[in-house]
Steps between C-alpha positions, in 0.01 A plus 500: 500500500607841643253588816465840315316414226762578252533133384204454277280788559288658768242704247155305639369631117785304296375289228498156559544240210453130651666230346358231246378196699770213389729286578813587720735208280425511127765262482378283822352231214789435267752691277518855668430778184807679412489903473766704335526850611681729276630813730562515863408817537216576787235357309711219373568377818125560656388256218803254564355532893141441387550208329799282712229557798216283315777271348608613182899419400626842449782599222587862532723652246627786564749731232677669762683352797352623770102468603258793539482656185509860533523436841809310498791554739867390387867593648761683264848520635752789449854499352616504843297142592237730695163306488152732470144368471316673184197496371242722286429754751241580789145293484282609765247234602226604621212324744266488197738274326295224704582217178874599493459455916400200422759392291762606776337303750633183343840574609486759724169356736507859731633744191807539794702621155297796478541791671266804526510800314369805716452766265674557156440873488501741116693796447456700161690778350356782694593318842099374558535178706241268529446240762394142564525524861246434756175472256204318558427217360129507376390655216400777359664632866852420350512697242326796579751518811743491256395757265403738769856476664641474167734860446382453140129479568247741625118540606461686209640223267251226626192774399652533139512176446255353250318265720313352172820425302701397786209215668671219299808568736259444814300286315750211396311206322820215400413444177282754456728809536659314228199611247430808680916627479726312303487678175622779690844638570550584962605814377209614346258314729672737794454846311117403428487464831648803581727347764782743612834500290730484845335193703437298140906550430545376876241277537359319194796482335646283739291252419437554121923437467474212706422375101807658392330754281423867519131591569392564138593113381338360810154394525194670699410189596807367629531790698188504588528126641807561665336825695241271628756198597691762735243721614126476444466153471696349785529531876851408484633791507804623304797387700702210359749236554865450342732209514743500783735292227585524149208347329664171378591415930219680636262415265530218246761257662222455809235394265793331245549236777150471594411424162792211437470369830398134493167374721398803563154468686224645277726579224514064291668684187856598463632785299832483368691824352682579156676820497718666263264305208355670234149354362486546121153371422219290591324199247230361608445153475228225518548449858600900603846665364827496447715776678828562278745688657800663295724227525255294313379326821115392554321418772177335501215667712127445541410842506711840513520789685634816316611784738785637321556897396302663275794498246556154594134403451502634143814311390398147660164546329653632176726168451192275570292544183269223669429695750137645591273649215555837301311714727691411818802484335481876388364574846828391616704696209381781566582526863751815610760559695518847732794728423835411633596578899872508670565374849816670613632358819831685710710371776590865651806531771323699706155476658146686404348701767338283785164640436501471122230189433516159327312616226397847384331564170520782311292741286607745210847438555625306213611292390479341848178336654618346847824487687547163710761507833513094485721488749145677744375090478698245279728296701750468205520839460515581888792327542681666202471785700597429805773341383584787277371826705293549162169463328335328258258713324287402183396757191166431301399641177223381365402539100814642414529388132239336227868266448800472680708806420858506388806495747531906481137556587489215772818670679323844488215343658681417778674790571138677504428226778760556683511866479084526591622241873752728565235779518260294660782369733769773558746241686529280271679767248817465674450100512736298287319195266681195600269291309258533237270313302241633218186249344354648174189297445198470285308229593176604709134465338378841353164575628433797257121580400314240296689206566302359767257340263739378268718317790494090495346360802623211722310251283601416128348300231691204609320390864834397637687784381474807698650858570638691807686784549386902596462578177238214446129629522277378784175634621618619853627803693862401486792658393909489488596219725191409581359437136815288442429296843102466413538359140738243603246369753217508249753347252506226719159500619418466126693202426389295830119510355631320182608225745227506808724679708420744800589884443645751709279805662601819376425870662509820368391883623162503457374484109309807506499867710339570814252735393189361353393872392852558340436173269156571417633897383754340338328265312221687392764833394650195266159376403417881365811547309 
């Protein structure tokens, strides 16, 4: 593990989950159980990891042909033969992410295919920048040195805040908050709060479109949850990691061999991948189910892990009338999916300024939220550049669309983008595009207020049938990457109990807030309304 501490955690207040006594070989008796995993995404492939290591046979189907989800790496070539790496765009991952660590660990032992993020600074419309740089670590220290060095916060703001309305943001209670806030909108819980216009547009909303939604269709709670992941619940601090590789070699083809590798020492099960393969429903049957793919295929399995999309959740469980009870089954209708976003990735002939950073985010200035310079830490990229005297620089908009937009709309998109980096960056208006590639997609979990109670869990009404995926619900302070990463570990963990096996330990930030008074004021403020 990394001598820093940035491996799995150096918070002394993280949660700690220990694993299930079991056994270490469910299949050390006789006929190892067979698991079917349906998506590779994160959580997908933490449940595949879960199980092979206590000696399940692992089937993982996976539509598209590459692993990692929405975290997926592929290449694309050119008309000209030219090879690039692609993928959905920047994913920070931060030290909190201590399940997704985990994960990583499988391949990667050290996390040597991270690298270290030193500050990802914000810059809004009226030129305010905000940095990460050089905070401390403990809370509430962290973010009160941020506010009060903030250009978009003042003395005077901290006194007109509403100390009584705002103590479930210090106050942070996972699942709690969830009674307390999610039947209200982050926009609304900010004004009540009376937090300033200029440092919630810089600030909060970076986090509250990390969902892919404006502030007004994004839950309190959410962004409640996610205030006290990154600041007042965690001594992690709010630096974070990216991978030195395009995600499928820096990421998923470590932990892709680890997984298939035969006689690997504390790991009896195998896992064996199916990509490009659509599943088109699940029957169950008197000894487990029957996975049909679209071809007509089926695969036995003793129990089943479902970690695809939300969309693709929906349609499996649609085409399986068998499947589950009423209730669940609407609970599973009736989850959403968060506006559309574009990733809009350039190969420029020319470079951007040496002091321009890997990432920058952006407030008020849309429709862009963040401006990546890959070619600042992904080897691919890097050598693009060096090879080409250019740069590879990355576009995000984030909930651009309710649907994907027509061809004329999508093309005036860009040319927004493009126009709002050449302000941003002034050299690269004279840069020519050699290369250019544009994702429209609409497949990330809304989080919008309500839905929290209405979300399926990990467990179903079949016990060897269960969930995973970040838009699952689960009873922790996890989010993004990290929610994906934890449900496939409890996904497994679940399914091990059915057979005697031994779980995996878990960690989170801490459950609740720091401040005892904060909780009791906020609890007794709900209590009275």
């Amino acid at each position: 593990m990394k001598k820093d501490g940035s491996g799995l955690g150096r918070d002394p207040r993280r949660a700690q989950y220990p694993a299930a006594a079991g056994r270490l070989d469910v299949g050390d008796a006789g006929r190892a159980p067979r698991a079917i995993v349906v998506g590779a995404g994160i959580a997908g492939l933490a449940a595949a990891t879960g199980l092979a290591e206590r000696g399940f046979q692992v089937e993982v189907i996976e539509r598209e042909r590459y692993l990692g989800g929405r975290v997926g790496g592929w290449t694309e070539q050119w008309a000209d033969g030219t090879r690039v790496g692609m993928n959905r765009g920047f994913h920070a991952i931060f030290a909190q992410y201590y399940n997704l660590r985990k994960l990583l660990t499988r391949g990667d032992p050290e996390l040597r295919g991270l690298r270290r993020m030193d500050d990802y600074p914000l810059i809004d419309a009226q030129g305010h920048r905000d940095t990460f740089r050089g905070l401390p670590r403990t809370p509430p220290w962290n973010a009160l040195a941020f506010a009060l060095r903030s250009p978009t916060f003042r003395i005077g703001d901290l006194l007109r805040i509403n100390a009584r309305t705002a103590a479930p943001l210090a106050a942070v209670s996972v699942p709690q908050i969830y009674h307390w806030l999610d039947h209200m909108d982050a926009h609304t819980f900010l004004r009540d709060i009376n937090f300033p216009d200029a440092a919630r547009h810089l600030a909060f909303e970076v986090f509250s479109r990390s969902f892919f939604a404006e502030p007004e269709h994004t839950s309190a709670a959410e962004l409640a949850t996610m205030f006290h992941i990154y600041f007042l619940g965690s001594s992690e601090g709010l630096i974070f990691d990216v991978a030195r590789e395009n995600f499928d070699v820096g990421l998923w083809q470590p932990l892709a061999e680890y997984l298939t590798a035969p006689h690997i020492p504390g790991r009896p099960g195998t896992v064996r991948f199916h990509t490009g393969v659509t599943v088109d429903r699940i029957d169950p049957a008197a000894a487990g189910f029957a996975v049909v793919d679209d071809s007509g295929a089926s695969l036995p399995a003793d129990a089943v892990v479902l970690a695809a999309d939300v969309a693709g959740l929906r349609r499996i469980v649609a085409a399986s009338p068998a499947l589950g009870d009423h209730t669940w089954r609407i609970q599973v209708a009736e989850l959403g999916t968060a506006p559309a976003f574009v990733v809009y990735r350039l190969w420029l002939d020319q470079p951007v300024g040496p002091d321009r950073p890997g990432f920058l985010g952006t407030g008020q200035l849309d429709p862009l939220d963040n401006i990546s310079v890959l070619d600042r830490y992904e080897r691919q990229a890097t050598e693009w550049a060096r090879e080409n005297d250019g740069s590879v620089v990355e576009l995000h908009a984030y909930a651009v669309a309710e649907q994907t937009p027509p061809a004329a709309t999508q093309q005036n998109l860009r040319d927004r983008l493009l126009a709002r980096l050449h302000d941003l960056y002034p050299e690269t208006s004279g840069a020519r595009v050699l290369g250019e590639t544009v994702l429209w997609r609409q497949d990330c979990p809304r989080f919008a207020p309500g839905d929290f109670a209405r979300r399926p869990g990990v467990t179903t009404p079949h016990p060897r049938l269960v969930l995973a995926g970040d838009g699952i619900r689960v009873d922790l302070p996890v989010a993004l990457m990290e929610r994906a990463a934890t449900t496939g570990w409890i996904a497994a963990n679940t399914l091990l109990r059915q057979w005697g096996g031994a779980g995996h330990t878990l960690q989170t930030v801490p459950g609740h807030g720091r401040s005892a008074m904060l909780r009791t004021l906020a609890t007794r403020d709900r209590q009275l309304r």
